[in-house]
DSSP file (Angstrom, degrees, kcal/mol; ACC not computed):
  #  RESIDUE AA STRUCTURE BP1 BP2  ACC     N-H-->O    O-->H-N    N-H-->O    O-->H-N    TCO  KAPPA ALPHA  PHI   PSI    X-CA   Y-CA   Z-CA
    1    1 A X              0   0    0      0, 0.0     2,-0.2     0, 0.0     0, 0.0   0.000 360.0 360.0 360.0 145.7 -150.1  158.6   99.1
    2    2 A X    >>  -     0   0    0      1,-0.1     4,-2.1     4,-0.0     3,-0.9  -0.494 360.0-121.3 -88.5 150.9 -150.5  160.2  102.3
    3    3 A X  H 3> S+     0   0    0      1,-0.2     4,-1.5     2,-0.2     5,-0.1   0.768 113.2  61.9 -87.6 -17.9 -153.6  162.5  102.9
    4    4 A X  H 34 S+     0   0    0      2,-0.2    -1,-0.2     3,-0.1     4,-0.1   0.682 115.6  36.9 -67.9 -25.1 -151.0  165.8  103.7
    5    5 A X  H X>>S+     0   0    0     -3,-0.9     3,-3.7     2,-0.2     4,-1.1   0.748 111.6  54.7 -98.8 -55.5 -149.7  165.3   99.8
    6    6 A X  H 3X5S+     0   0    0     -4,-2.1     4,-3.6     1,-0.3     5,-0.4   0.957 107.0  49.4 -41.3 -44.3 -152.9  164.4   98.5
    7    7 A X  H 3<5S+     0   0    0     -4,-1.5    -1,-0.3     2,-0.2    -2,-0.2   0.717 115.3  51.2 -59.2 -10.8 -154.5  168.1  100.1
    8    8 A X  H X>5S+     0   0    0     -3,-3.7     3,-1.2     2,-0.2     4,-1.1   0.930 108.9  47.3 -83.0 -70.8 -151.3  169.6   98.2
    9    9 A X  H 3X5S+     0   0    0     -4,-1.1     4,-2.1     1,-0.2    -2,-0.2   0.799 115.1  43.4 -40.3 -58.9 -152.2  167.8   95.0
   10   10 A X  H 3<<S+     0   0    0     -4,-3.6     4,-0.4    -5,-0.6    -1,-0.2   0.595 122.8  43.8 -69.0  -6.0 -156.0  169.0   95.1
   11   11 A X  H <> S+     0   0    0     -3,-1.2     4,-2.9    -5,-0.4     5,-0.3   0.875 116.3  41.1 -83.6 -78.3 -154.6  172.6   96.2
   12   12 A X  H  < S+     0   0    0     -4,-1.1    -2,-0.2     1,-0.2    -3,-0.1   0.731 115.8  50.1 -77.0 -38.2 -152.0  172.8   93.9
   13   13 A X  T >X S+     0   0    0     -4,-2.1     4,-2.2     1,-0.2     3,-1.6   0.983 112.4  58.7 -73.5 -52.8 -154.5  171.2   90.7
   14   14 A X  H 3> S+     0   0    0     -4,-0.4     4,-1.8     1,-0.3     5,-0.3   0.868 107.2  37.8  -6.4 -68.6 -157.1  174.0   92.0
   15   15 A X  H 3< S+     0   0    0     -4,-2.9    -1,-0.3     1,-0.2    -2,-0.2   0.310 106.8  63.8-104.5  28.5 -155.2  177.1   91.6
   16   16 A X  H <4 S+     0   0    0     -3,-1.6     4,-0.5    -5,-0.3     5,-0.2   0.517 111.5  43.2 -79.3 -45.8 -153.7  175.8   88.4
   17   17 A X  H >X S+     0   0    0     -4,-2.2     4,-2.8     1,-0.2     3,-1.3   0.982 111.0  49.7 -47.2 -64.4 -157.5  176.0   87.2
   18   18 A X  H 3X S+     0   0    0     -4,-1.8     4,-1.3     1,-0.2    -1,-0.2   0.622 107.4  56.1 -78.0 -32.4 -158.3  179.0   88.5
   19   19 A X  H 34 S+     0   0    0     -5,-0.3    -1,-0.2     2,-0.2    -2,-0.2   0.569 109.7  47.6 -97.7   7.3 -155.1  180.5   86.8
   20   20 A X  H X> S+     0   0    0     -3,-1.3     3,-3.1    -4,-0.5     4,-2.2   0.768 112.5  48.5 -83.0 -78.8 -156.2  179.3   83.4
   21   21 A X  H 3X S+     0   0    0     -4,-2.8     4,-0.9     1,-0.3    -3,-0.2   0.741 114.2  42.9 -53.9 -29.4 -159.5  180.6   83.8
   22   22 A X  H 3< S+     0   0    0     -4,-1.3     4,-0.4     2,-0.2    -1,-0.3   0.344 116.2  46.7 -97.8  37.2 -158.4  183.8   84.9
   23   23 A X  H <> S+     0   0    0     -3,-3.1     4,-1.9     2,-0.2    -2,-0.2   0.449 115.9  52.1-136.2 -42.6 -155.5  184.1   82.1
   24   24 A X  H  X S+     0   0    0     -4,-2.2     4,-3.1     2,-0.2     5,-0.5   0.983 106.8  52.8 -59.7 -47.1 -158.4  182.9   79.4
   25   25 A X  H >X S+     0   0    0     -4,-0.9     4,-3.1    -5,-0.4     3,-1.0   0.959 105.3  48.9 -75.7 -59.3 -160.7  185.4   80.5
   26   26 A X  H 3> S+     0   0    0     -4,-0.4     4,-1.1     1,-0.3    -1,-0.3   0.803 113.2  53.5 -42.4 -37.9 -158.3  188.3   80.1
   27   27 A X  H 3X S+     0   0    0     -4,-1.9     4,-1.6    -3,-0.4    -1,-0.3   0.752 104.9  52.1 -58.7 -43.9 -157.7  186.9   76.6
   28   28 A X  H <X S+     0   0    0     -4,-3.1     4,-2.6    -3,-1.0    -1,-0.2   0.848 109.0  47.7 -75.7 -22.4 -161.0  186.8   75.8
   29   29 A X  H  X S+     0   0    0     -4,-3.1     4,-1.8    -5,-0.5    -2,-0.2   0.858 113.1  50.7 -68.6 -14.9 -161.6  190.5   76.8
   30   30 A X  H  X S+     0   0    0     -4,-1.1     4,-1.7    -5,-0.3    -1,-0.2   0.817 114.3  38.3-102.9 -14.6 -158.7  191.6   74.9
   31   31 A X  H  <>S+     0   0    0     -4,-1.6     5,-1.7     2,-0.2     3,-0.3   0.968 119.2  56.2 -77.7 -44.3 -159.6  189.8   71.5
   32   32 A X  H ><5S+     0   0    0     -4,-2.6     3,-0.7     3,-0.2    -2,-0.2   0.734 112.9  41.3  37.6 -91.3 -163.3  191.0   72.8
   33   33 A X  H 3<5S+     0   0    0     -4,-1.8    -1,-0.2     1,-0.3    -2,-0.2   0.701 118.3  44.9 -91.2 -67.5 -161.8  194.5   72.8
   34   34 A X  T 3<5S-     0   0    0     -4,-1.7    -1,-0.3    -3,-0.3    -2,-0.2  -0.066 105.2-123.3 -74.6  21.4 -159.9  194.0   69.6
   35   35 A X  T < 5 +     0   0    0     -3,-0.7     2,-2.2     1,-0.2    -3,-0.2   0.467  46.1 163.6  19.3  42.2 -162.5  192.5   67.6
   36   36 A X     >< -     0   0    0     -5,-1.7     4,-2.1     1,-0.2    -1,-0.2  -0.490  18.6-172.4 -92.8  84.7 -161.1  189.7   66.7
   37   37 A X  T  4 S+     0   0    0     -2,-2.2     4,-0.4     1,-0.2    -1,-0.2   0.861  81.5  40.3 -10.2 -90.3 -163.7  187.5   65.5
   38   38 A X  T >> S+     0   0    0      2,-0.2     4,-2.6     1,-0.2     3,-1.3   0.878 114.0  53.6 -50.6 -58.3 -161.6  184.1   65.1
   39   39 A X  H 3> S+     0   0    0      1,-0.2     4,-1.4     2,-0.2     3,-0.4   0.942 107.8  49.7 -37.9 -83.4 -159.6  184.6   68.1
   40   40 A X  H 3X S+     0   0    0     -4,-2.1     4,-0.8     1,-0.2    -1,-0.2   0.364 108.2  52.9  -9.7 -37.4 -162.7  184.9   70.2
   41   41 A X  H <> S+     0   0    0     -3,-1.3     4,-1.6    -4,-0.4    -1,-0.2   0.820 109.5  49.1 -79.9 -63.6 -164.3  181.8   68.7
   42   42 A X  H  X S+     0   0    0     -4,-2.6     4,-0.8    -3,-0.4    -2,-0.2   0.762 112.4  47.5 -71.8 -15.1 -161.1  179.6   69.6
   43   43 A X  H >X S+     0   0    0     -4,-1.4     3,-2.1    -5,-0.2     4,-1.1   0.905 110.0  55.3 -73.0 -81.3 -160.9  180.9   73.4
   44   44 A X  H 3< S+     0   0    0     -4,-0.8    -2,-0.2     1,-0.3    -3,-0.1   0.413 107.7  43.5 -26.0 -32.4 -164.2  180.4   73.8
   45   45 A X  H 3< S+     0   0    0     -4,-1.6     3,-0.3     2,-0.1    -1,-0.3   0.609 114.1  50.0 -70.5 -45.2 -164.2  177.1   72.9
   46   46 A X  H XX S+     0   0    0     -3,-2.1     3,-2.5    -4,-0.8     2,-1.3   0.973 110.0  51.4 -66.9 -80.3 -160.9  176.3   75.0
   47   47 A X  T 3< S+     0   0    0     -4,-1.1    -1,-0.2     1,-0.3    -3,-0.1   0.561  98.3  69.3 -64.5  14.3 -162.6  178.1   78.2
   48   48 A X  T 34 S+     0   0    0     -2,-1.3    -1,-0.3    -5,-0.4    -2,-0.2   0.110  99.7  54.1-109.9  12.8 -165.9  175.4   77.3
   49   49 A X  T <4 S+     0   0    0     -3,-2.5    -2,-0.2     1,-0.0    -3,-0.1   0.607 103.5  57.0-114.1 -40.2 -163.1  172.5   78.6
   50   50 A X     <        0   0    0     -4,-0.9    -2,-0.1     1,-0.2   -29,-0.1   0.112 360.0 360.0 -71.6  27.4 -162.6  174.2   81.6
   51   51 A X              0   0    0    -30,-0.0    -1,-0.2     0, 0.0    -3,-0.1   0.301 360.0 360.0 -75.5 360.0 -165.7  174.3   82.7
């Protein structure tokens, strides 16, 4: 692979991260928000693999 695709790939795998994490984090305010216990638990858990 050539080092112009490889920078893509480590761009492109970046803000695929960074748009989980910010799509989890709204999810967690809004179960948060909505007190949803269980929810809360299982996001929380999911956003402790992206880290």
């Amino acid at each position: 692979m050539n080092k112009i695709t490889r920078q893509a790939i480590n761009e492109a795998n970046r803000n695929h991260l960074a748009t989980l994490k910010e799509s989890l984090e709204r999810r967690i305010s809004v179960a948060r928000a909505n007190g949803n216990e269980q929810l809360l638990r299982q996001l929380e858990a999911e956003a402790s693999y992206l880290r």
